[in-house]
C-alpha positions in Angstrom: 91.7 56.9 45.6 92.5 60.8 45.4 90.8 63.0 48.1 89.1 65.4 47.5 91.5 67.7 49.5 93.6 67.1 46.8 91.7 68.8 44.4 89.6 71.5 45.7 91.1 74.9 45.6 90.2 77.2 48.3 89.1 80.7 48.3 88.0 83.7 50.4 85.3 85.2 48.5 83.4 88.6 49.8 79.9 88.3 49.2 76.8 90.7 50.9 79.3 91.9 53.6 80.6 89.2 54.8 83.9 86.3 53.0 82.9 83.4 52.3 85.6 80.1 51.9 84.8 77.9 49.5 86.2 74.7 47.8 86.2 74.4 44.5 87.3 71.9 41.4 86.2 71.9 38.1 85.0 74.4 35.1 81.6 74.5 33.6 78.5 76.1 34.6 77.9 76.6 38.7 77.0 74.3 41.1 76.9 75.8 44.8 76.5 73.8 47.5 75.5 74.8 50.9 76.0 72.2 54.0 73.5 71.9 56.8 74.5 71.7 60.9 76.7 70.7 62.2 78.8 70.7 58.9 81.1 72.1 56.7 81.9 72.4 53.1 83.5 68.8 53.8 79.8 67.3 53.8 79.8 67.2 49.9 83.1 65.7 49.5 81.7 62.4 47.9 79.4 64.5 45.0 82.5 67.0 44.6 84.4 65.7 42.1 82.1 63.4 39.9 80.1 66.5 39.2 83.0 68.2 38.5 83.9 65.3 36.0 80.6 65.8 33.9 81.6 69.5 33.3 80.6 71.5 36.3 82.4 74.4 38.3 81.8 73.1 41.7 82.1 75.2 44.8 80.9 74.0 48.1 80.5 76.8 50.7 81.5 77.2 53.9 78.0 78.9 55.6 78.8 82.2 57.2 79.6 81.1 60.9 81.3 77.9 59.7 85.1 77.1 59.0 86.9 79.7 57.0 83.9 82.4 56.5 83.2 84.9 57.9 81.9 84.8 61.9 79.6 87.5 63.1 78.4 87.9 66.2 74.7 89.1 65.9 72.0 86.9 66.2 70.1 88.6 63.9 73.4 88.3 61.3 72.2 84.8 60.5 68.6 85.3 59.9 67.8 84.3 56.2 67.2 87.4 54.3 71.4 87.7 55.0 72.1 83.8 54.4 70.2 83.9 50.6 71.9 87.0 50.4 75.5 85.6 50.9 74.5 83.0 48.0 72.9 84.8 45.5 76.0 87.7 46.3 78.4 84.8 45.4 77.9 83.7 42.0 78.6 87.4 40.4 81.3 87.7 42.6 82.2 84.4 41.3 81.9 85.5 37.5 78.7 83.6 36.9 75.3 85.5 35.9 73.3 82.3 37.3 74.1 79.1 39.3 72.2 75.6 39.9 72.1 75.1 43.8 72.0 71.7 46.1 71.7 72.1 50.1 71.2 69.9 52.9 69.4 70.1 56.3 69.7 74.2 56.9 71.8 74.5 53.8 68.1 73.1 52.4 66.3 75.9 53.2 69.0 78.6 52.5 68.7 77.4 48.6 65.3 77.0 48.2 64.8 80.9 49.6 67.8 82.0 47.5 65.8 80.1 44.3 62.1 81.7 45.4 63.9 85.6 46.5 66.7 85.9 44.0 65.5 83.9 40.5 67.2 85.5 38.0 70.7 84.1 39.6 69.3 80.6 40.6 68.7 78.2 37.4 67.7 75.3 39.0 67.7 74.3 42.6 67.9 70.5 45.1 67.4 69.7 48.3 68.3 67.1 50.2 66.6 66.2 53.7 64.4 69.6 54.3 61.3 70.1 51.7 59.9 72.9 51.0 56.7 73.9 52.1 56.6 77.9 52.1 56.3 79.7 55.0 53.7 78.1 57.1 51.1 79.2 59.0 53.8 80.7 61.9 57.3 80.9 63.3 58.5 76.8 63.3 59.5 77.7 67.3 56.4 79.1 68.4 54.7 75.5 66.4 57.2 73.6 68.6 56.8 74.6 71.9 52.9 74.6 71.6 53.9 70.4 70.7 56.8 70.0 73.1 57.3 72.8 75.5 53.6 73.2 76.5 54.0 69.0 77.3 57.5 69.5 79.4 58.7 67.4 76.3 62.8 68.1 75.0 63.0 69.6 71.8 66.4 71.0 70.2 65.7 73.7 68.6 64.0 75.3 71.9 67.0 74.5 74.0 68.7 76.2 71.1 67.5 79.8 72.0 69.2 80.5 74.8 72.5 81.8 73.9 75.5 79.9 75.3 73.7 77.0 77.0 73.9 74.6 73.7 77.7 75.9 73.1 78.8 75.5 76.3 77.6 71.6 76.0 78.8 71.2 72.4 81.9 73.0 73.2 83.0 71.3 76.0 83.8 68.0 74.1 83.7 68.6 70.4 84.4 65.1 69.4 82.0 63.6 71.8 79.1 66.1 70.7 79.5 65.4 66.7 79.9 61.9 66.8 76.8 61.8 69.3 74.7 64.1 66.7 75.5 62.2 63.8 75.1 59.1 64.8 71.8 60.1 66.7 69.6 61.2 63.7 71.7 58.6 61.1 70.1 55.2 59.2 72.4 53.5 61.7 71.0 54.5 64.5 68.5 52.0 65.9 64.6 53.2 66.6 64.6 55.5 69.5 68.6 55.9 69.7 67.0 60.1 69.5 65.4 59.8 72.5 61.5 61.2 72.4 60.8 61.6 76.0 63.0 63.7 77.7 61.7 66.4 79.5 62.0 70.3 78.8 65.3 71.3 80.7 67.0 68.6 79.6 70.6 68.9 77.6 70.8 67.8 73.8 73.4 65.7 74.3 71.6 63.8 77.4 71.5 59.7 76.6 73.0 59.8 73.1 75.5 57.5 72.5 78.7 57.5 71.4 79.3 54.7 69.0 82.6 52.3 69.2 83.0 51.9 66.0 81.2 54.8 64.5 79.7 53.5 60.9 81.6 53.1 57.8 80.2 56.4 55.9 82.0 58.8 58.7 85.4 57.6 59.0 87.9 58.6 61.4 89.7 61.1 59.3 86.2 62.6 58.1 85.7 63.0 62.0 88.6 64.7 62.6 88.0 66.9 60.0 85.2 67.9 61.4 86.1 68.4 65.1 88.8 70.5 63.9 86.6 73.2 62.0 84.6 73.3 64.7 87.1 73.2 67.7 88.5 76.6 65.4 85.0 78.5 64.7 83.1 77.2 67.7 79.1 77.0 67.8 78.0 80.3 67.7 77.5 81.2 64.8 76.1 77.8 63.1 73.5 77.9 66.4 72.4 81.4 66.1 71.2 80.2 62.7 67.9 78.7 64.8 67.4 81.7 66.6 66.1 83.7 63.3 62.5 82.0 63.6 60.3 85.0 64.2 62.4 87.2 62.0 62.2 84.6 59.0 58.9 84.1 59.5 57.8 88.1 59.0 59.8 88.4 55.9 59.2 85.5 53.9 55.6 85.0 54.9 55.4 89.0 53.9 56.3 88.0 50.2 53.9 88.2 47.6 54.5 84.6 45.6 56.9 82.2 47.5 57.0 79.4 45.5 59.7 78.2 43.6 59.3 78.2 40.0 62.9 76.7 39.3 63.7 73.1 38.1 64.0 71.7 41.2 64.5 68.0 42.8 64.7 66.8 46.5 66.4 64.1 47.8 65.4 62.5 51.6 65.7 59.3 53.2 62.7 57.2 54.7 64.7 57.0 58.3 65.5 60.9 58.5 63.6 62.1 61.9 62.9 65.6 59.8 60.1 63.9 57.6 58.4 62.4 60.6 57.3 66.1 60.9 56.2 66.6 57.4 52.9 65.1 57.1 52.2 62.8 54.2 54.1 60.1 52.5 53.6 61.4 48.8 56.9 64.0 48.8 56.4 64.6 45.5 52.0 65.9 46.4 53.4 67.5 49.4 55.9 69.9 48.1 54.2 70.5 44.4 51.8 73.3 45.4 54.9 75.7 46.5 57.2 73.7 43.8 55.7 73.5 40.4 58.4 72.5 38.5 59.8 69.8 41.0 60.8 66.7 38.8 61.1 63.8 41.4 60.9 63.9 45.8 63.3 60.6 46.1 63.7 58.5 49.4 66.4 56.2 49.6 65.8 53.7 52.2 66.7 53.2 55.1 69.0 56.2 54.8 68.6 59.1 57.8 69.7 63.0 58.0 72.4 62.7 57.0 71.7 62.4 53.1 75.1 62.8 50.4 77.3 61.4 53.1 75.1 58.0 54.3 74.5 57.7 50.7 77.0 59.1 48.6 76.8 56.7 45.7 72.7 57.0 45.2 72.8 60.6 45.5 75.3 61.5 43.2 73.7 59.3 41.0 70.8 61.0 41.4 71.7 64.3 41.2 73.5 63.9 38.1 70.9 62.3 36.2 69.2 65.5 37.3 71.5 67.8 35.7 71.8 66.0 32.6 68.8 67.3 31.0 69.3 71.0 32.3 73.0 71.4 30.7 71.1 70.8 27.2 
């Protein structure tokens, strides 16, 4: 079987200040995809080239922070007014007038804003793992810490905001950390593997295991792929992404219409800890209100977080029977 690091091509592309490095294989209309965290490019490697192979120019991004793009050193540099702005910057600078976007976990919600802030370059739009659901009724942190701060209860994204405290821990081990992460939130990973009751104060990396052997849809190379992008770019960047929240939260809840009016199609899995914060089983009711157009909210079962890699079959499958119809 060919890799696909055999037949991406990879570029340094400026886009809204910054260079993004993207893979890329194919000609056709544009597909962009954006990876969540703690990823890379890498994370689409399985949709890559059969998308390619039905007539697509794919380019999977590395997310400013990440890899081979650019690294600023701001907080604020990552808040999502620039991250839609490094997509939406990339498909002239790309040749394109309009692309179809797929992102997963943060790389979720970096499409679906590019799709509701920039539509006239966004054609259609998927996510995998993160619906959307509009802005909310507040900043997603301050929602959290009335849940699990207020109740001395652990929760990641708080232990997130102080800067350096998370690196320091990821950084320290780089292997240990991704393996722990992945495997913590995966379909693998038995019932309360993500421990629930640790207390405020705690580390993220506190009682998750490190799996001997690590499940089949990660393998060892894909690993060290991994721990080498990261053991090069470090965690600033990709953490400062969650320190946006009350910045995000003024400028898209200041918009005057934020739904998304695209074609659009999300992808989850019925084991992924995000939707056990979404409430509602019926995806497709849930996101419809701020999603008109959505065509299908798919689960794949027992599949967790960790969407196009634990299930790379399905979801290719899935997303090409999704683009069929919009390349007529």
């Amino acid at each position: 079987m060919i890799s696909i690091l055999d037949r991406v091509q990879f570029q340094n592309v400026p886009s809204n200040g910054v260079e993004l490095r993207i893979a890329t294989v194919g000609e056709g209309p544009l597909v962009i995809m954006v990876h969540g965290w703690p990823e890379s490019w890498y994370s689409w490697r399985h949709q890559m080239g059969p998308i390619a192979d039905a007539g697509y120019r794919v380019v999977a991004i590395d997310v400013r922070g990440y890899g081979g793009s650019s690294k600023p050193d701001p907080v604020e540099a990552y808040d999502m007014e620039s991250l839609t702005g490094d997509v939406a910057g990339l498909i002239p600078a790309l040749g394109h007038e309009t692309a179809i976007l797929m992102g997963h976990d943060w790389g979720a919600p970096i499409v679906w804003n590019t799709a509701m802030l920039h539509p006239d370059r966004v054609s259609a739009v998927a996510g995998l793992s993160v619906p959307y659901l509009g802005p909310g009724p507040a900043p997603f942190i301050d929602i959290v810490k009335q849940i699990f701060t207020a109740n001395n209860k652990f929760f990641y994204q708080v232990y997130f905001q102080d800067e350096g405290v998370a690196e320091a821990e990821l950084e320290a081990d780089v292997r240990s950390g991704l393996r722990r992460v992945y495997y913590g939130i995966s379909g693998d990973a038995p019932d309360g593997t993500w421990p629930t009751d640790k207390p405020h104060g705690a580390a993220l990396l506190e009682r998750l295991p490190d799996p001997d052997p690590f499940p089949a849809w990660l393998t060892d190379a894909d690993i060290d792929y991994y721990v080498n992008e990261f053991e090069q770019s470090g965690f600033r960047g990709p953490l400062n992404r969650y320190r946006n929240h009350h910045r995000d939260f003024a400028f898209l809840s200041a918009l005057p219409d934020p739904r998304i009016h695209q074609p659009a199609l999300y992808i989850g899995g019925t084991r992924d800890l995000v939707l056990k914060m979404i409430p509602g089983k019926d995806m497709v009711a849930t996101m419809k209100p701020m999603v008109p157009n959505l065509s299908d909210a798919v689960l794949l079962d027992g599949i967790g977080h960790w969407t196009q890699q634990e299930a790379p079959d399905e979801v290719t499958r899935r997303l090409l029977d999704w683009l069929s119809p919009l390349k007529k």
